[in-house]
C-alpha positions as CSV (number, residue, x, y, z in Angstrom):
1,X,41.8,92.8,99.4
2,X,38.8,92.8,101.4
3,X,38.1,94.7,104.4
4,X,36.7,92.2,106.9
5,X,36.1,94.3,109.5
6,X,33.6,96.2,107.5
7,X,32.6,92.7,105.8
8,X,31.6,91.7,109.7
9,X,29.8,95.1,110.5
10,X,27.9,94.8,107.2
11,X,26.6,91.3,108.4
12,X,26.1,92.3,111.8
13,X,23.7,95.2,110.5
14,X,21.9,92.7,108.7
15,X,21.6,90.3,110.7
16,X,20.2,92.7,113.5
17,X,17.6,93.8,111.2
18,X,16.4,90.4,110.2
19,X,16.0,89.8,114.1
20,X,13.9,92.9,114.6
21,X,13.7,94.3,118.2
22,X,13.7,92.6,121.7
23,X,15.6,89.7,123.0
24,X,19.2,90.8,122.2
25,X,20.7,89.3,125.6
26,X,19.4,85.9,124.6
27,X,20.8,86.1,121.2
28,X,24.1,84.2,119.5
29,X,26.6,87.3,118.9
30,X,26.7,87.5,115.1
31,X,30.5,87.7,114.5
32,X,30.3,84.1,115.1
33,X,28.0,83.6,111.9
34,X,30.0,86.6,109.9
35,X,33.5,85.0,110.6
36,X,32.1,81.3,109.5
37,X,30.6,82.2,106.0
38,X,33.9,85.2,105.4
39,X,35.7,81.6,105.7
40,X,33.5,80.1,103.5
41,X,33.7,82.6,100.9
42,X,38.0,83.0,101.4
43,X,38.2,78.6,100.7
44,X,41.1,78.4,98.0
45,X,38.9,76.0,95.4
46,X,37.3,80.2,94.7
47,X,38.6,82.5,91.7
48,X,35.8,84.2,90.9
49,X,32.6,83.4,94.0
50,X,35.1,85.1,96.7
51,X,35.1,87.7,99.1
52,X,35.6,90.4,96.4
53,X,32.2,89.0,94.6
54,X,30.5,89.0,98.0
55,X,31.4,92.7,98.4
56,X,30.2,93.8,95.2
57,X,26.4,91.9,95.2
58,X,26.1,94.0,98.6
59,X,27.5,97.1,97.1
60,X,25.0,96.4,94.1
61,X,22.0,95.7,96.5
62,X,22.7,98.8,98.5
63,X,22.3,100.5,95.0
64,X,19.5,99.3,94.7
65,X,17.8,98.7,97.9
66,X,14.9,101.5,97.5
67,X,13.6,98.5,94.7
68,X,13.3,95.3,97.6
69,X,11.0,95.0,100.1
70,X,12.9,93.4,102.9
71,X,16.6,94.3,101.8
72,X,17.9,92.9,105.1
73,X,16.7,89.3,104.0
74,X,18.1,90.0,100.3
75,X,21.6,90.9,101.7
76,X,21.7,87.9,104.3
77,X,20.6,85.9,100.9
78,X,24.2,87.7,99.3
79,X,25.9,86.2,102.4
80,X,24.5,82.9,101.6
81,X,24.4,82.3,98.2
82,X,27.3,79.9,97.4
83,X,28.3,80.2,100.6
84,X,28.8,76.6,100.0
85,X,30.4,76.6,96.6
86,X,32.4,73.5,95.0
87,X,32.9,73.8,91.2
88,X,32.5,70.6,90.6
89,X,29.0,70.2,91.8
90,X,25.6,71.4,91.0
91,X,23.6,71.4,94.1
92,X,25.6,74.4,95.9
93,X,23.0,76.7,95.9
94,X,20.5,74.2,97.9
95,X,23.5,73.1,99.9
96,X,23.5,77.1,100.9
97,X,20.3,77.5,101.3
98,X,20.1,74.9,103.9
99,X,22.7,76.3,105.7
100,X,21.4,79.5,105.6
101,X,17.8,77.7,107.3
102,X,20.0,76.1,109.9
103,X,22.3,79.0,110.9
104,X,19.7,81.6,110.9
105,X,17.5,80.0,112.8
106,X,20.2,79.2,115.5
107,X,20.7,82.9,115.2
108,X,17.5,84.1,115.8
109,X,16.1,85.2,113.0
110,X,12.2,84.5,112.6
111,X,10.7,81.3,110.6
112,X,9.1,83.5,108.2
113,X,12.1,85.7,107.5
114,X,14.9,82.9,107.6
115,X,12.7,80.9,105.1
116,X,12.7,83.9,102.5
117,X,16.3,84.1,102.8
118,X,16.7,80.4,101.8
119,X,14.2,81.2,99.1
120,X,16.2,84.0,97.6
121,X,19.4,81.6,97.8
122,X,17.2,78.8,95.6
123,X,16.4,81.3,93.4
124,X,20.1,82.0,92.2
125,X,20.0,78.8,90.4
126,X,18.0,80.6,87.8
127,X,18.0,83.7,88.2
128,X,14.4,83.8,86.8
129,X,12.4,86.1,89.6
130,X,8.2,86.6,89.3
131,X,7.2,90.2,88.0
132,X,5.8,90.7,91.4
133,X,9.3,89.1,93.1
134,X,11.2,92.7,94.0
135,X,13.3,91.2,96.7
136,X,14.2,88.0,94.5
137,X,14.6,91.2,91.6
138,X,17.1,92.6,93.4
139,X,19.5,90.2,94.8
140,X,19.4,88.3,91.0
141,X,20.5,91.9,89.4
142,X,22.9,92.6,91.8
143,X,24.6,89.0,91.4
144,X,24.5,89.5,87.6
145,X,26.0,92.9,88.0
146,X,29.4,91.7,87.0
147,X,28.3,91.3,83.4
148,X,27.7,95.1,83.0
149,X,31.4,96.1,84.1
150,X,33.9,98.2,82.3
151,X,35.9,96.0,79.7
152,X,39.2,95.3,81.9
153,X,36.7,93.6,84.9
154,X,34.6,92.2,82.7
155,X,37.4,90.1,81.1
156,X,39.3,89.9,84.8
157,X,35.7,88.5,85.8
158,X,35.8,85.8,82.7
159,X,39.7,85.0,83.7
160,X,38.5,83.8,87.2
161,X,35.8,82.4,86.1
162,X,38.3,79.7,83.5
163,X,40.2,79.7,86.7
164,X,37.7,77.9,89.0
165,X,36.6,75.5,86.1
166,X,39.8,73.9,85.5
167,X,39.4,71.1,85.6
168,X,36.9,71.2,82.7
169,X,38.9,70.6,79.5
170,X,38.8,73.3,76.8
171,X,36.9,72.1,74.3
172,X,34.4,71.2,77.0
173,X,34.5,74.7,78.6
174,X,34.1,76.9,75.8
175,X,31.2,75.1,75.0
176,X,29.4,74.6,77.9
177,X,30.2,78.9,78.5
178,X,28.6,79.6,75.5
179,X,26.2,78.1,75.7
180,X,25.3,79.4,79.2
181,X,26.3,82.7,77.4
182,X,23.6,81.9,74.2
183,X,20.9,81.6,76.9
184,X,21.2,84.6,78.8
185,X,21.1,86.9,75.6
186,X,17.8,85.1,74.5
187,X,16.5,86.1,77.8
188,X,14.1,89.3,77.5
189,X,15.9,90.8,80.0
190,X,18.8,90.2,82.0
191,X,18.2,92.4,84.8
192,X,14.9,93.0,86.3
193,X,14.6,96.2,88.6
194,X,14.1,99.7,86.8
195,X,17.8,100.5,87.2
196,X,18.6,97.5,86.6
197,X,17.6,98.1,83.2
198,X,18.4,101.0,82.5
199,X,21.9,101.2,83.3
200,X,23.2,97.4,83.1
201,X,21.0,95.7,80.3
202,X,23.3,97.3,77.3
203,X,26.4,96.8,78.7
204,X,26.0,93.7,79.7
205,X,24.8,92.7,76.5
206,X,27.6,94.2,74.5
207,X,30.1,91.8,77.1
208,X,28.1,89.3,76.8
209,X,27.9,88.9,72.5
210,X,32.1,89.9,72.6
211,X,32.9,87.4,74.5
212,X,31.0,84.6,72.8
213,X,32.8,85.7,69.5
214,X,36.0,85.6,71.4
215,X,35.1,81.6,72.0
216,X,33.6,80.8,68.9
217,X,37.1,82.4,67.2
């Protein structure tokens, strides 16, 4: 279960950083913003993008957080990303990233910032960062993080994931996940910072290939 008093602190400390200094009496308190999206992310449609995937993209970004160059906009971008999330459509991550442009704004964030936080969120749809991209880097490693985990999360990970696509009849499913899965091992590289790299990019591999033989059986 998560722990959403630390959840709220985390946000808060980001959020506060993405201000920068001065103006804090005129400012919207930020438990406002951090109990809306912990709402978002605890909406019952969720099996696999919940709270407990929230808390491990900011666990992964604090692991790698010497690698960004503005990690408080990548981990309000963590907040965001499918913070509007409805497994039956394909536009959440642009629905997200407008809400993130709205609220953030409201909150007091500066245009510059707020609009690299939407950009990070956009960016999730592929997961396909620049070379010079560290912050977009970052946040797309530590969202694919999941597919470097030990065997029993990995498949736990896979369960949920079934779980939210219900709907989707099996056939249909098992096709459309490996194909998604086909793509991602063609890619170069799945994960993009130095550590990244070195420490996900084999496992994640070696999950990625057993679980494709495990539809295609």
């Amino acid at each position: 279960m998560a722990d959403l008093d630390a959840l709220r602190t985390r946000f808060t400390h980001a959020l506060e950083a993405a201000r920068g200094p001065g103006g804090h009496g005129d400012r919207p308190d930020p438990a406002r913003y951090a109990d809306d999206l912990i709402a978002r992310w605890r909406e019952p449609q969720r099996r696999y993008h919940t709270l407990t995937h929230l808390t491990a993209v900011l666990d992964h970004i604090d692991v790698l957080r010497e690698h960004a160059d503005d990690p408080a906009a990548v981990r309000l971008a963590a907040w965001f990303h499918d913070a509007v999330y409805a497994p039956d459509r394909s536009e959440n991550e642009e629905r997200s990233a407008r809400l993130a442009e709205r609220a953030l704004a409201e909150a007091g964030v500066p245009g510059e910032r707020t609009a690299e936080v939407a950009r990070l969120v956009r960016l999730t749809v592929t997961h396909d960062p620049a070379d010079d991209d560290r912050d977009g880097q970052v946040l797309c490693d530590a969202d694919l993080a999941i597919l470097a985990a030990p065997p029993s999360v990995y498949a736990a990970y896979t369960a949920a994931v079934r779980e939210e696509y219900h709907f989707v009849p099996s056939d249909a499913f098992r096709a459309g996940r490996a194909a998604i899965l086909r793509r991602l091992l063609d890619l170069p590289r799945l994960f993009r910072t130095p550590y990244g790299q070195a420490e996900w990019e084999a496992t994640a591999r070696f999950n990625l290939r057993g679980e494709l033989e495990l539809l295609a059986s």
